[in-house]
N, C-alpha and C positions, 0 to 999 in steps of 0.2 A: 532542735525540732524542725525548723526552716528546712535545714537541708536534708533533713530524713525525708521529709512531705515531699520534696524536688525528686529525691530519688527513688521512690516505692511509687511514684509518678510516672518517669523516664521506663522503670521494668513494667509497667502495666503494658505502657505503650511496646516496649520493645516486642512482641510478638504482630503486633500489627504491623510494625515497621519493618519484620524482618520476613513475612506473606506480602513479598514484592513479588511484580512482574520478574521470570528469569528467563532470561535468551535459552538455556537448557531446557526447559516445562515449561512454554508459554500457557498450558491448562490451568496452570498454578497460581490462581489470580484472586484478588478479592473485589470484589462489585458492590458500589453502593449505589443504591434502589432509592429513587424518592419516588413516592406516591402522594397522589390528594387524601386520599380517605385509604386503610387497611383494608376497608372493603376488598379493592382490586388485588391486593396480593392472595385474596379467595375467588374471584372469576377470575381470573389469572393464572390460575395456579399449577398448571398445564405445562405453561412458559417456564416459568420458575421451576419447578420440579425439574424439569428437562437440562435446565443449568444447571442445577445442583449434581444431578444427576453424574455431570460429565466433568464435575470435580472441583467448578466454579464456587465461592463461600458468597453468600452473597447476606449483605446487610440494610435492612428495609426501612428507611427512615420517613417521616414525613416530611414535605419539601418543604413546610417552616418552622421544621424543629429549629429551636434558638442555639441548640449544640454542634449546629450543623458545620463542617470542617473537611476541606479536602487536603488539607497540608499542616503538619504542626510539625514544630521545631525546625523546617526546612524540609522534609519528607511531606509525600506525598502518601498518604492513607491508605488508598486504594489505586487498582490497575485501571477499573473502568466504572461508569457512569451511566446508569439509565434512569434517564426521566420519563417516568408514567405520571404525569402532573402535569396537562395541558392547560388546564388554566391558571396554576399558581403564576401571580404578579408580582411576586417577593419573595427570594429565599431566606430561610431561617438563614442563623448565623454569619460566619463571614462569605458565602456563598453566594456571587454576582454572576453576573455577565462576564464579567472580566475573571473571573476565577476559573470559571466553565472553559472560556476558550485557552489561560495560560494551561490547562490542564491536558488540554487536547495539544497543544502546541508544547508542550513535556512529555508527548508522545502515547496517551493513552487512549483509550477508546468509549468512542459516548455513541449511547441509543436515544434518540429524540422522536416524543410519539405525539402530534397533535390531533386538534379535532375543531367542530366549529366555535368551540371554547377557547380555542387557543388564543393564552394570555400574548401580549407588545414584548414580555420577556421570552417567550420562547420562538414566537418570530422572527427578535431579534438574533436569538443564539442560531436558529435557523438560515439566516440570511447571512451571518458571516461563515457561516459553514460553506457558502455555495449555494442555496437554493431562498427561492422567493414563496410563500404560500399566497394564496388567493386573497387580496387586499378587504374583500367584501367579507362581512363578519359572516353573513347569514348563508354565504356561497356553500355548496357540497357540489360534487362530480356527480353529474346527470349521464346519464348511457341509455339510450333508449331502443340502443341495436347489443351491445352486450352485457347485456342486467342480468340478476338470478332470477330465476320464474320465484315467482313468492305472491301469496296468497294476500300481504299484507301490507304489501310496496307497489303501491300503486303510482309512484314519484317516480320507479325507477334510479332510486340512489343506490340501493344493494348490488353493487356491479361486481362482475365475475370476470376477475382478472386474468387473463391466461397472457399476456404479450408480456414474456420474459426473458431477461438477458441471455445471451447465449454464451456462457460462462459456466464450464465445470467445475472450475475454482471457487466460486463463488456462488453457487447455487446446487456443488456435489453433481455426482456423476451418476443417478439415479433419475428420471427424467419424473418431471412433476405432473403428473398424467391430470388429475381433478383442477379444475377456475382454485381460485384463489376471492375468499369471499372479502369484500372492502366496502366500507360505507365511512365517506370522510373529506376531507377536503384535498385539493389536488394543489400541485405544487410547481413551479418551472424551473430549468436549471440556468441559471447566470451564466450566458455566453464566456464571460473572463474566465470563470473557475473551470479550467480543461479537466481537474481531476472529479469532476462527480461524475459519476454513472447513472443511469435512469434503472435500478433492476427490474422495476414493473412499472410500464407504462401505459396508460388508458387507449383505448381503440379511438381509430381515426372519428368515429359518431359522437364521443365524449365530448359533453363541454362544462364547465363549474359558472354553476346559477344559485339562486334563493329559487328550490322547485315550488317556494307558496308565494311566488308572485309574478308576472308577466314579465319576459322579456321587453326592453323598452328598446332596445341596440343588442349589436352582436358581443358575446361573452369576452370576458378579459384572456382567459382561457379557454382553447378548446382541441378538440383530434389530440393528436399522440406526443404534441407539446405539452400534453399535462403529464405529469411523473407522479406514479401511485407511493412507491417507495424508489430510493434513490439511496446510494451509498458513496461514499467518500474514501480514499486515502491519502492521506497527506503525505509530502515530500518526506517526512519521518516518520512516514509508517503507523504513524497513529490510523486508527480505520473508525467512519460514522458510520452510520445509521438513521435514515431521515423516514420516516411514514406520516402522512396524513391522517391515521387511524389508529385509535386506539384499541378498536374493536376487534383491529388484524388479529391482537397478540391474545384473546379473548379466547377462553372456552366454551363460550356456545359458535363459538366460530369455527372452531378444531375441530368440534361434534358434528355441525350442523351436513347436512346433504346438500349436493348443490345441483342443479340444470341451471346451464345456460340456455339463456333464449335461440330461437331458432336450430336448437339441436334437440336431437330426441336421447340421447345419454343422460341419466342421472345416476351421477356418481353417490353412494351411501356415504362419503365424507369428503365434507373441503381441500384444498392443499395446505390451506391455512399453516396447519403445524409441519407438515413438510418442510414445505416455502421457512417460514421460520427459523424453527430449529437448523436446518442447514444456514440460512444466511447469518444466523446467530454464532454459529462454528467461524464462519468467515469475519465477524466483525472482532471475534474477541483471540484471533490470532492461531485457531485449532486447525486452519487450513489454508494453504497458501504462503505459512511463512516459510523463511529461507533461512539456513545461516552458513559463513562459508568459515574452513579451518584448515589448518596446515598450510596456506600462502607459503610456495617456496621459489627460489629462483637461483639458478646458478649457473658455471660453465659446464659443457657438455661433458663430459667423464668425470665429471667431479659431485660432489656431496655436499660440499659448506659452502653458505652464501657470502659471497664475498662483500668487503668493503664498499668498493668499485670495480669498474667493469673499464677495458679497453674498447677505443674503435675496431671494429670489425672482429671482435671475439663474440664465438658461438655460444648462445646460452639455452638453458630452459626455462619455464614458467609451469608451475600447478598452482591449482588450489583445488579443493573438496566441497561441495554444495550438499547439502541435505534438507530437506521438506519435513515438516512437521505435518504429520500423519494422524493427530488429536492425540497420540499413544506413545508414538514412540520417535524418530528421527528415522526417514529412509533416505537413498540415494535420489536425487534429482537426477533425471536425464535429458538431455535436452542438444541439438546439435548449432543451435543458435548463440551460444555463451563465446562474448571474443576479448580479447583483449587487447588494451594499445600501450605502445612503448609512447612515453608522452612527453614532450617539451616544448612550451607554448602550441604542439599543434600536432598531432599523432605521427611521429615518421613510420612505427611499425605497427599496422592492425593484422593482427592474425587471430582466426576463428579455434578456438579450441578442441580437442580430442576429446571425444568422453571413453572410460573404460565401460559405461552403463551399470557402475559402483559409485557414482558421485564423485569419481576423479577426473580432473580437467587439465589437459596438457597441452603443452607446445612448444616449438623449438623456432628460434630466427638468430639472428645474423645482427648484432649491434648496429647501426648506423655509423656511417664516416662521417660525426659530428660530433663533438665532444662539448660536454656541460652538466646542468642537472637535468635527470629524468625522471620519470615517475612510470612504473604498471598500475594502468589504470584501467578496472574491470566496470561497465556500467551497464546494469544488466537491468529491464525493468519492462514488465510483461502484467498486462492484465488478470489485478484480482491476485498478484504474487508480490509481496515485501520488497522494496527495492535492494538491490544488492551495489552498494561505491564501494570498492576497496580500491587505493591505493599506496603504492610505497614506493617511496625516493632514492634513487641510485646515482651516483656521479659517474660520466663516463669520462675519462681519461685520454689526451693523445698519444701515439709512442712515442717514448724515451732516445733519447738522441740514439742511445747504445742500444737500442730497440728494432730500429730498421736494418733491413737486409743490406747485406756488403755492395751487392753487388743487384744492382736492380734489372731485372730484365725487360722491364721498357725499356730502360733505359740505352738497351747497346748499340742502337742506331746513333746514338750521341758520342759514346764513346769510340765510336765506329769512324767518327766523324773527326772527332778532334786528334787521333792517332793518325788519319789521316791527313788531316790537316799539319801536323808535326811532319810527315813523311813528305808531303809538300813544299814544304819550306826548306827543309833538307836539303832536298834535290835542287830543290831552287836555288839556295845558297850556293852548292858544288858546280853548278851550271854558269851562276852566274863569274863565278873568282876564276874558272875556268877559261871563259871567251872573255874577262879582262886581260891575265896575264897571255894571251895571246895577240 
């Protein structure tokens, strides 16, 4: 009975195991959702739907369900991770700090939303990701030059974001014309971490205060050092998600109309779900990624890649690049992809060809150095999947029976020593000569 229970166990799981992330359909993903309260996945529901929508499965737990499990048996459960739970202090189950980041560092993708609630635990996961939130519990982002006109905000916290990264990769290629409605706490990005990005950041008037009580000194934060939302890639390609606001991702936020101050435009809807939904496509791998196929290398007239390669024989190099399109795989084009012939230290960098079909070509010339080599392609562009491929070649010297008979540098040598022969000669017959005389 023990081992029937094990096994009618393992196939439960086996369909959840087997809706893994795939380098073929990165769409093809399952997301697990914590939330405080169900509530939010109904004002919410806007966001959600729009993931589903585009093929994401996504599963909505509470953040201290006691079931709660991002890995069994060695597998990992799900592709990605959104925490709508700013102030949970404790996850259910085996679900830590330490689980969150091995998770992201196994390559997957997390969305992290705070707010002035934000629990020491989500700080925490915040702060190893790269960014710091506003140490002051009671702190939000005050704007008193780019706020929303509102009838009802009189603080000036409802601030209308428009300062956006300039990235079509990562924000799409449709330009986000309406503010971006935000009420929440602001954030800065940790000089070490090179890989965060700021995607929306506060106007230079912005500073993060408690707007219910007096300035005593100048703010911890302020101007365009605060980050409204901020995104991550990691060295593996894993991609964050940082906002100060939970309200971003909110349906009366999607709905709402926005004027900003000081302009007479009022747009009938937010960018809210613009802004979103597109950087959502970006976080969970529907844009921007890469993948390369068919790596080949060989001598010039020839088809099979050899074992190894001689000093100064002529080779070629391909590989194929394509972009995931949310749909389908297109061709990457691009005229900046190079490649280097590599041993301890590039002897040959040459920039590749494209056919503008995702095919990448080149042709050089072996180096007069023999050893181990590597093609090493390192291709890494904002808001795009990093692309390392390399592969190991040994290059070879020639073979005794390999070099030319007859060198032609060389005939000034042998020019020399025939003549040198023809001297001594002479010499000889000259010299036996004026003896026997």
């Amino acid at each position: 009975m023990g081992k029937t229970a094990i096994f009618l166990t393992l196939m439960s799981l086996l369909p959840l195991l087997c809706n893994s992330f795939s380098s073929e359909n990165p769409s093809d993903q399952r997301i697990l959702v914590l939330l405080e309260d169900f509530a939010i996945k109904s004002s919410h529901s806007l966001f959600f739907n729009s993931l589903k929508a585009r093929g994401l499965d996504l599963d909505f737990k509470l953040a201290d369900d006691p079931k709660l499990a991002l890995k069994r048996y060695g597998q990992y459960l799900y592709d990605g991770l959104i925490l709508f739970s700013p102030s949970t202090k404790h996850f259910g189950g085996s679900l830590d700090l330490t689980a969150v980041l091995d998770f992201v560092d196994s390559g997957h993708d997390l969305i992290i939303t705070a707010d002035t609630s934000a629990s020491e635990l989500i700080r925490d996961i915040a702060t190893e990701c790269g960014v710091d939130f506003d140490e002051d519990p009671d702190a939000v982002v005050i704007d008193h030059t780019s706020y929303a006109v509102s009838e009802v905000d009189g603080s000036h916290t409802l601030i209308a974001g428009d300062e956006f990264i300039q990235s079509n990769v990562i924000l799409g290629e449709k330009t986000i014309e309406a503010p971006v409605l935000f009420r929440g706490i602001g954030h800065s990005v940790n000089a070490a971490y090179s890989l965060v990005l700021k995607v929306l950041s506060a106007s230079p008037s912005a500073y993060s205060a408690n707007p219910k009580a007096k300035l005593s000194g100048p703010p911890t934060l302020s101007g365009s050092s605060i980050s409204l939302v901020s995104v991550v890639q990691a060295r593996n390609n894993a991609r964050i998600l940082l906002s100060g606001s939970l309200a971003l991702f909110s349906n009366r936020f999607f709905k709402s109309g926005v004027q900003k101050a000081g302009t007479l435009t009022k747009h009938a809807k937010s960018g809210n779900e613009q802004f979103v939904t597109e950087l959502s496509k970006w976080v969970f791998h529907e844009r921007g990624h890469f993948k390369a196929v068919n790596i080949q290398h060989h001598k010039v007239g020839e088809n099979v890649e050899p074992a190894m390669y001689r000093i100064n024989d002529d080779l070629e190099y391909a590989v194929e690049i394509y972009e995931w399109s949310g749909k389908s795989w297109k061709p990457y084009v691009a005229n900046d992809v190079q490649v280097q012939f590599y041993m301890m230290s590039p002897y040959v960098l040459k920039t590749l060809s494209s056919d503008q079909r995702g095919l990448y070509s080149t042709s050089f010339r072996v180096p007069d150095v023999y050893g181990v080599f590597q093609f090493k392609v390192e291709y890494q562009r904002l808001g795009y999947t990093s692309l390392s491929l390399s592969k190991q070649i040994p290059v070879r010297p020639f073979r005794h029976n390999e070099y030319e008979r007859f060198i032609t540098a060389a005939y000034p040598y042998y020019g020399a020593s025939f003549v040198t022969m023809a001297g001594f000669f002479i010499f000889t017959i000259a010299y036996l000569y004026n003896k026997r005389s």
